[in-house]
DSSP file (Angstrom, degrees, kcal/mol; ACC not computed):
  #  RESIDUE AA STRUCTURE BP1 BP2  ACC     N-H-->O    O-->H-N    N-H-->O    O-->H-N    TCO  KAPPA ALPHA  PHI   PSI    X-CA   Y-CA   Z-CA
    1    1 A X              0   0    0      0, 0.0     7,-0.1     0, 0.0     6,-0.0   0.000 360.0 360.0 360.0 131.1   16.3   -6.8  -11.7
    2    2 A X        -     0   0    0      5,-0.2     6,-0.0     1,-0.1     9,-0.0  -0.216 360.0-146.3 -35.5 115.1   16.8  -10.5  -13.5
    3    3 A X  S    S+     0   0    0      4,-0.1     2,-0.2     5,-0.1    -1,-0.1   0.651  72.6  79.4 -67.4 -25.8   20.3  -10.4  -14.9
    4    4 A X  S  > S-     0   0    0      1,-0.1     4,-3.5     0, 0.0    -2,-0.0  -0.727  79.0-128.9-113.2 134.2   19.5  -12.6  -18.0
    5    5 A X  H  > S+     0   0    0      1,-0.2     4,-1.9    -2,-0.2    -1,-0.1   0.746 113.6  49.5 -57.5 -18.1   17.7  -11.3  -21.4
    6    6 A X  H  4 S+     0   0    0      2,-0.3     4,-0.4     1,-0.2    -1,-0.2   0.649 117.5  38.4-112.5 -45.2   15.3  -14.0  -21.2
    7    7 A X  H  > S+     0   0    0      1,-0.1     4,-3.4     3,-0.1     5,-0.3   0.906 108.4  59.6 -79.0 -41.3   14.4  -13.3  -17.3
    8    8 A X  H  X S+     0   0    0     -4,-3.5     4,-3.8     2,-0.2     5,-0.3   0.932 110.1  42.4 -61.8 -32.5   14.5   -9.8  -17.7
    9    9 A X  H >X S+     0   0    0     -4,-1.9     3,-3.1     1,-0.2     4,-0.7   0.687 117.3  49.2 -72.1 -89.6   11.2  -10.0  -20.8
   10   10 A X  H 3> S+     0   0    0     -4,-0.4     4,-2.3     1,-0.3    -1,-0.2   0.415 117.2  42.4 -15.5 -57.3    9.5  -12.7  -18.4
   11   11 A X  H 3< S+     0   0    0     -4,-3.4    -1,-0.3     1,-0.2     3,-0.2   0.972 124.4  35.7 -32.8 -64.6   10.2   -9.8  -15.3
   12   12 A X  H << S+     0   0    0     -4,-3.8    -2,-0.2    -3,-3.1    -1,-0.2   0.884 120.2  49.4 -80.7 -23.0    9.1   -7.1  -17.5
   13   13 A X  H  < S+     0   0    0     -4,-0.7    -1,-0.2    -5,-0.3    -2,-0.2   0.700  82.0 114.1 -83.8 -29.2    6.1   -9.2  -19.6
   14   14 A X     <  -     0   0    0     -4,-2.3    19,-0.1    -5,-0.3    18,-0.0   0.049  58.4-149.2 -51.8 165.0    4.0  -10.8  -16.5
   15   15 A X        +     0   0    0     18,-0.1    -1,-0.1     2,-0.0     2,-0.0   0.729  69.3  93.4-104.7 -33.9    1.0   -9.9  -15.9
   16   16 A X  S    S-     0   0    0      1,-0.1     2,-1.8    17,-0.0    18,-0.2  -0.270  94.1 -93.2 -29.5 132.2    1.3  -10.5  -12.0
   17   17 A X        -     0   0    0     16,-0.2    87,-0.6    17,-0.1    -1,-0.1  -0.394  50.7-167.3 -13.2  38.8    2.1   -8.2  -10.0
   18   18 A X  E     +A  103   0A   0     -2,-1.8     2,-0.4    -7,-0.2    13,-0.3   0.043  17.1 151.3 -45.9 126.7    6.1   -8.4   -9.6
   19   19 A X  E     -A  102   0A   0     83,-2.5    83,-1.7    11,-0.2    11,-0.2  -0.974  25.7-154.8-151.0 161.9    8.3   -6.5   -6.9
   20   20 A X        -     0   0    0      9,-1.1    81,-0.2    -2,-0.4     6,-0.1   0.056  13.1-158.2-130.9  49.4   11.4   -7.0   -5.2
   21   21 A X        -     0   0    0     78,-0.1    79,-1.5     1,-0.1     6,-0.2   0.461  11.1-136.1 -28.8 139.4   12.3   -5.5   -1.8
   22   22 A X    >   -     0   0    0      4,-0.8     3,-1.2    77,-0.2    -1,-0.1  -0.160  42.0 -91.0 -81.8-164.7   15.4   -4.9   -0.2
   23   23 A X  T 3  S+     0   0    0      1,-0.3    76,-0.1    74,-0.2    -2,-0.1   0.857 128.1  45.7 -77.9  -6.0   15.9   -5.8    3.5
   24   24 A X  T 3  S-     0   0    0      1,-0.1    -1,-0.3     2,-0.1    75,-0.1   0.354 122.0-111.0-106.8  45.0   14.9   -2.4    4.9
   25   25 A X  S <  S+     0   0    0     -3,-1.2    22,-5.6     1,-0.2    23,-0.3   0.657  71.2 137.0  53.6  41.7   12.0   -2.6    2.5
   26   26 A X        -     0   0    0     20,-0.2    -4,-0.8    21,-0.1     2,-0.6  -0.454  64.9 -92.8 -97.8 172.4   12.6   -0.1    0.0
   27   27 A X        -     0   0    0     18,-0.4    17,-2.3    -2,-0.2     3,-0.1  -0.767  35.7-177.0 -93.2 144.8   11.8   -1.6   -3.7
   28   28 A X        -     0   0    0     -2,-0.6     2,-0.3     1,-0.2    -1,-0.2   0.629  64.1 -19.8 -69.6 -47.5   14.4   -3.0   -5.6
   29   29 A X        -     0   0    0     13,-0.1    -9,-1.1    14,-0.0     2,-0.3  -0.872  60.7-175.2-176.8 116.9   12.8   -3.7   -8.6
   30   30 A X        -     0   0    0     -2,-0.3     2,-0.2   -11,-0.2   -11,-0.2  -0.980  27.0-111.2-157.1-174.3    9.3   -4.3  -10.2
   31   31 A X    >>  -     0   0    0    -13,-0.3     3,-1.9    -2,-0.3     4,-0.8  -0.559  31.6-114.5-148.2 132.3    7.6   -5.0  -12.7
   32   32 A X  T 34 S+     0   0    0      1,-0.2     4,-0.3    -2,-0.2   -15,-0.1   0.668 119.6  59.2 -63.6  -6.9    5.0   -2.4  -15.1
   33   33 A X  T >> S+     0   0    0    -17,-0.2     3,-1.1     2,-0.2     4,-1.0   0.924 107.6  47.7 -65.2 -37.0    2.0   -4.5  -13.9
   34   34 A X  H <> S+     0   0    0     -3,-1.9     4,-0.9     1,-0.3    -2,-0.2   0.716 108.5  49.9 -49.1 -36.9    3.3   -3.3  -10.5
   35   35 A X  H 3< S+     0   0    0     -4,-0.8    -1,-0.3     1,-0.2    -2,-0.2   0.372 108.7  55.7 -96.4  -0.1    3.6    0.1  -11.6
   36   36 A X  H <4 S+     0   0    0     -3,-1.1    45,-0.5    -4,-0.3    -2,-0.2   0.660 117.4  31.8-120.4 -58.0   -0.2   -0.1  -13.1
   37   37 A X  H  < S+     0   0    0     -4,-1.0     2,-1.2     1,-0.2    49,-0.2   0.719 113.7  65.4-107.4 -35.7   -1.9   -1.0   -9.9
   38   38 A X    ><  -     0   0    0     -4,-0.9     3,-2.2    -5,-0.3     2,-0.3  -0.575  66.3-159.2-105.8  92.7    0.5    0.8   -7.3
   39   39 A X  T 3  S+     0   0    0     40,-1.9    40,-0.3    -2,-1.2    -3,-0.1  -0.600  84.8  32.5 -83.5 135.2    0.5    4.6   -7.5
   40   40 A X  T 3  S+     0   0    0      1,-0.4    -1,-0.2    -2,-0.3    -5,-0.1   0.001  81.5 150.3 138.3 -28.1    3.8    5.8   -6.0
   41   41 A X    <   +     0   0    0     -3,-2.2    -1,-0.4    -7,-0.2     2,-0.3  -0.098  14.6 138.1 -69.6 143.0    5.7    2.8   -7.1
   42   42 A X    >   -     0   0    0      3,-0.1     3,-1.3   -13,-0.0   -15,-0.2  -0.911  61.3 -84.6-158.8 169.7    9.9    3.5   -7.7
   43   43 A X  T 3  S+     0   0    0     -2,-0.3   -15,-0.2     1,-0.2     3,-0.1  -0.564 124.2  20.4 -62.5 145.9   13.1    2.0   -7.2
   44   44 A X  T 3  S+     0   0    0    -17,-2.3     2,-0.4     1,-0.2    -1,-0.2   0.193  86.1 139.0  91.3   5.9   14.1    3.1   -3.6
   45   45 A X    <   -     0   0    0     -3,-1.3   -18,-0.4     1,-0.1    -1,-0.2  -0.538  67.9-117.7 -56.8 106.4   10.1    3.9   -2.5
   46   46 A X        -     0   0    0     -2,-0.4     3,-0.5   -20,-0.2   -20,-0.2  -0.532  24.3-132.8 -63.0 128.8   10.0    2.5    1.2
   47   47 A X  S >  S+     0   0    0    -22,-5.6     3,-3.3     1,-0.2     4,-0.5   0.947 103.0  71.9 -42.5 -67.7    7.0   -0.6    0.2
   48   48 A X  G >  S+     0   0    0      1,-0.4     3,-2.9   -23,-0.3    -1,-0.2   0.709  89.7  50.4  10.2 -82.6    5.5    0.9    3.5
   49   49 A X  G 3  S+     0   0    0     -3,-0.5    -1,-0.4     1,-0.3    -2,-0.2   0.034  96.7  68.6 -69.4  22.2    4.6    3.8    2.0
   50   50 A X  G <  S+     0   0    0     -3,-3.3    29,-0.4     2,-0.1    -1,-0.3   0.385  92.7  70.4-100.5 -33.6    3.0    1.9   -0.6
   51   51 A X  S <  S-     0   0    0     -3,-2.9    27,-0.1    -4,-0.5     5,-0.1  -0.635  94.7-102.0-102.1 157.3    0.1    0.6    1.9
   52   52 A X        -     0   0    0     25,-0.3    -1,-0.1    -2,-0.2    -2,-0.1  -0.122  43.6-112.8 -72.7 178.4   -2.8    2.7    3.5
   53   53 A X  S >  S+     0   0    0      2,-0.2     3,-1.0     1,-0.2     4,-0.4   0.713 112.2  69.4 -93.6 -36.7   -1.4    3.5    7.3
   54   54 A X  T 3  S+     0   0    0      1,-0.3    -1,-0.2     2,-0.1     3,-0.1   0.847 104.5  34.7 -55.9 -34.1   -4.3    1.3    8.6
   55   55 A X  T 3> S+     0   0    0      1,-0.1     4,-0.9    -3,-0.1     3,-0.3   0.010  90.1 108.6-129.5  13.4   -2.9   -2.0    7.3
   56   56 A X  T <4 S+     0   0    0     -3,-1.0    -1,-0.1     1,-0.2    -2,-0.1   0.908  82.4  43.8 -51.7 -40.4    0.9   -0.8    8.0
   57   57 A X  T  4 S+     0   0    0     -4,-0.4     4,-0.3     3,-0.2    -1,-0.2   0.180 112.7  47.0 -83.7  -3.5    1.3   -3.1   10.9
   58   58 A X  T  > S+     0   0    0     -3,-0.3     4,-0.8     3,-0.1     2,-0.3   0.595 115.5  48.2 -71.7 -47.7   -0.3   -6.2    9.5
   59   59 A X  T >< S+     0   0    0     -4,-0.9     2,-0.9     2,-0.3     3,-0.6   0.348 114.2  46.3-105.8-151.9    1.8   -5.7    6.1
   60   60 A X  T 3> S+     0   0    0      1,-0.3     4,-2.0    -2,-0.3    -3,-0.2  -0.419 112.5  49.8 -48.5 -47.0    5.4   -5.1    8.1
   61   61 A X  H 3> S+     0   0    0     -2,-0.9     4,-1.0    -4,-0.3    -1,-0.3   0.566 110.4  43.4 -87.7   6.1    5.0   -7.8   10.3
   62   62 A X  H <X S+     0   0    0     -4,-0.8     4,-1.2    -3,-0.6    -1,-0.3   0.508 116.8  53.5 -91.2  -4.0    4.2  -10.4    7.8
   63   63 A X  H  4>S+     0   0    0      2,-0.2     5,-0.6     1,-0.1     4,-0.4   0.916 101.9  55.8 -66.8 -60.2    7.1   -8.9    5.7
   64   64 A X  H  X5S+     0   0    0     -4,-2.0     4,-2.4     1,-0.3    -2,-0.2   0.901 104.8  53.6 -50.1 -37.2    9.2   -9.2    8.5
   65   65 A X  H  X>S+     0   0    0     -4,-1.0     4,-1.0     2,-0.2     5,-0.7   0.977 107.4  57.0 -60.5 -60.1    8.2  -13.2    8.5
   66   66 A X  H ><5S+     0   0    0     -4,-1.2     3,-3.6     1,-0.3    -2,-0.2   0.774 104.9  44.1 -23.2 -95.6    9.2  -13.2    5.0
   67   67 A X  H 345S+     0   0    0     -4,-0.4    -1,-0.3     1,-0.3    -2,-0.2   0.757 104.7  62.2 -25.3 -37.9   12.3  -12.1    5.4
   68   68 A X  H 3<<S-     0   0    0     -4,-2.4    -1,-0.3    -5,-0.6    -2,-0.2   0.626 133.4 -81.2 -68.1  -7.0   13.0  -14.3    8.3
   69   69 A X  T <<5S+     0   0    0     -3,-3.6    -3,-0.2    -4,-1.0    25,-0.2   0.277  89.5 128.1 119.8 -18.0   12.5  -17.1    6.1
   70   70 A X      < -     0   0    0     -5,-0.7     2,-0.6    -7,-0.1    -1,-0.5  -0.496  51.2-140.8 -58.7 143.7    8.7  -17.6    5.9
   71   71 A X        -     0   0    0     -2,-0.1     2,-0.4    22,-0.1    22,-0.2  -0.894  34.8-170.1-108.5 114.3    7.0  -17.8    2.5
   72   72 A X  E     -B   92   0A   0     20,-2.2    20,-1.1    -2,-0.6     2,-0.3  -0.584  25.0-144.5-115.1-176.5    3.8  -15.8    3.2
   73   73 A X  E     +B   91   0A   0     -2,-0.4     2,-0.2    18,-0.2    18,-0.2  -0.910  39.7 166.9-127.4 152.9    0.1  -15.1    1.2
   74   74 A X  E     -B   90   0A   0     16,-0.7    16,-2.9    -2,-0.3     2,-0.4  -0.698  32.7-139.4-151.0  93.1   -1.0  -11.7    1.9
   75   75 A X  E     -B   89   0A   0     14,-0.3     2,-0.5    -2,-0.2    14,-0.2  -0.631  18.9-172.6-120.4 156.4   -3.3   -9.1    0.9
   76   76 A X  E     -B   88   0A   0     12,-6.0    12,-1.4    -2,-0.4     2,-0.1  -0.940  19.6-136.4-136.3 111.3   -2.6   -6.0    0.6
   77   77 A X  E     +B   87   0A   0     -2,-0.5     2,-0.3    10,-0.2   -25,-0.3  -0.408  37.3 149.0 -89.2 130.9   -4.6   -2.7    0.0
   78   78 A X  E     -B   86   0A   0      8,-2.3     8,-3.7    -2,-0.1     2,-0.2  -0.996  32.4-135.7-159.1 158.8   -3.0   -0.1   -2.6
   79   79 A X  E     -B   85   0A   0    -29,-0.4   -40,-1.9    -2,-0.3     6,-0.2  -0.539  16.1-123.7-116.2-171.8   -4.6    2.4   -5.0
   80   80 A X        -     0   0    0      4,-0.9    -1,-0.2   -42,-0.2   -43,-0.1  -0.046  38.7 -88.8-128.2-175.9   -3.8    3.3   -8.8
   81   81 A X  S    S+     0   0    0    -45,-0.5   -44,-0.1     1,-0.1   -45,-0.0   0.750 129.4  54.1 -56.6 -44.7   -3.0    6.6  -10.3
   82   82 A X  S    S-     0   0    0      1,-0.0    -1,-0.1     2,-0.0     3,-0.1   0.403 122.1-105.5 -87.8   2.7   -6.5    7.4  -11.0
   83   83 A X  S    S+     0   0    0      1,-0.2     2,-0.2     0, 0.0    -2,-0.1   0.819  72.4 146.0  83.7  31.8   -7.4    6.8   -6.9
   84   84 A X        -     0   0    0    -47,-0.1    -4,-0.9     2,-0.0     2,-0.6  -0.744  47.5-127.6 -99.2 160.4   -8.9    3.7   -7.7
   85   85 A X  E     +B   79   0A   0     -2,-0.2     2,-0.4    -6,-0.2    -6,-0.3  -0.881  27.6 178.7-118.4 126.8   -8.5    1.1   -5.0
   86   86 A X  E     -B   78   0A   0     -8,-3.7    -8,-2.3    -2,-0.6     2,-0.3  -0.910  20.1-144.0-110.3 134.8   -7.1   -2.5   -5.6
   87   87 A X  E     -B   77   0A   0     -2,-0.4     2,-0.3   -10,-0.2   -10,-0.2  -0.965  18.5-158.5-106.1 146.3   -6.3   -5.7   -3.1
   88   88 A X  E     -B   76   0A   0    -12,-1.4   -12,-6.0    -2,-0.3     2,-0.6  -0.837  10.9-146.4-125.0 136.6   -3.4   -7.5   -4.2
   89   89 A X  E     -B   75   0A   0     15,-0.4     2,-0.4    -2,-0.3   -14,-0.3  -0.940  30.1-166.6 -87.6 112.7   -3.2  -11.0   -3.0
   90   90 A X  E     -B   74   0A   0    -16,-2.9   -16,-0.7    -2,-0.6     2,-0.5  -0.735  25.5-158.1-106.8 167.7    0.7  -11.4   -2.6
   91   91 A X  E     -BC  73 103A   0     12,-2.3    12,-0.7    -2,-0.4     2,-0.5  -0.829  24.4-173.3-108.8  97.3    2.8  -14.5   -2.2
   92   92 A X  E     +BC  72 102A   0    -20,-1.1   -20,-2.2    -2,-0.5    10,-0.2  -0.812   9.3 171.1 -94.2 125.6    6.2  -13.0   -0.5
   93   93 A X        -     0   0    0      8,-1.8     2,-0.3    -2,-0.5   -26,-0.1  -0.258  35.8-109.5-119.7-167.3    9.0  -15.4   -0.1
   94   94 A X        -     0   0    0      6,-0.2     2,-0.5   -25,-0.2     6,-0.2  -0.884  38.5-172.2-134.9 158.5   12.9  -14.2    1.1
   95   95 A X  B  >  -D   99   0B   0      4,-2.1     4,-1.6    -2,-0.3   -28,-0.0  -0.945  36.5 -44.9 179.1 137.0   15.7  -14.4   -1.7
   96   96 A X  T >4 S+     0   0    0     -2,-0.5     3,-0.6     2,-0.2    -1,-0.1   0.644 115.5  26.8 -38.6 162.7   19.1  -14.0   -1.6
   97   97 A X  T 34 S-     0   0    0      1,-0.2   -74,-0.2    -3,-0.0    -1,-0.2   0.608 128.0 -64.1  71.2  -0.9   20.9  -11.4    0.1
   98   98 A X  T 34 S+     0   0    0      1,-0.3    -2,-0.2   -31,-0.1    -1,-0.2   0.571  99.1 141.6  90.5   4.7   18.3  -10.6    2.8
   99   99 A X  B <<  -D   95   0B   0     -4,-1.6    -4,-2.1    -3,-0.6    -1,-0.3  -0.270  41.5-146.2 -91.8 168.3   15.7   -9.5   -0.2
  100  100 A X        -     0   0    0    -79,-1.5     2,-0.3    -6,-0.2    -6,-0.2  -0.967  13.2-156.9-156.2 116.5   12.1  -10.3    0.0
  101  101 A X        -     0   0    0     -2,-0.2    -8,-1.8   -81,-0.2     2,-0.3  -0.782   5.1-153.8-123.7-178.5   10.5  -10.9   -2.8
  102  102 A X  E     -AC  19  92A   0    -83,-1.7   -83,-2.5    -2,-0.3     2,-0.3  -0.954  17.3-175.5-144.2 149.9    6.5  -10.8   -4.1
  103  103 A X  E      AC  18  91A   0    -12,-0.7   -12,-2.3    -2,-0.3   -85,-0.2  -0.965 360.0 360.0-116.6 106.0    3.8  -12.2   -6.5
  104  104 A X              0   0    0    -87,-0.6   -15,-0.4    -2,-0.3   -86,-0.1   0.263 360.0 360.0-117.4 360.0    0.7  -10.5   -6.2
């Protein structure tokens, strides 16, 4: 989470989609829009297990570009609470520490 009060409201206030993955792609951190659109969502939830199984292997390896240093656009299938189904366009970039982070 954004160390500073001023980052943390911007973090907690977007309306985008925030999240912030560690390297082995568990969540770090995200954002209650995040937690709105993605039923499942917590700190230490492997992302993975965030996506339908169909679209695991599209969504790892373009993570995996990410990390490596690519900034990639993405979309990315995930359902609600209520079972409702959303695609999230994300932008996932790499950020310090080996972290991977997203704007959907």
């Amino acid at each position: 989470m954004p160390q500073s009060d001023t980052l943390q409201s911007l973090f907690r206030d977007a309306k985008d989609l925030l999240v912030i993955l560690r390297s082995d792609r568990t969540l770090d951190a995200s954002n209650p829009a995040f937690h709105e659109v993605v039923s499942g969502a917590a700190e230490g939830v492997d992302f993975m297990d965030l996506v339908p199984v169909k679209a695991r292997e599209r969504v790892g390896g373009q993570l995996v570009r990410a990390a490596g240093g690519d900034e990639v656009m993405l979309e990315v299938p995930h359902t609600d609470e209520e079972g409702a189904a959303h695609l999230v366009e994300y932008r996932f970039f790499p950020i310090d520490g080996g972290q991977v982070a997203g704007i959907g």
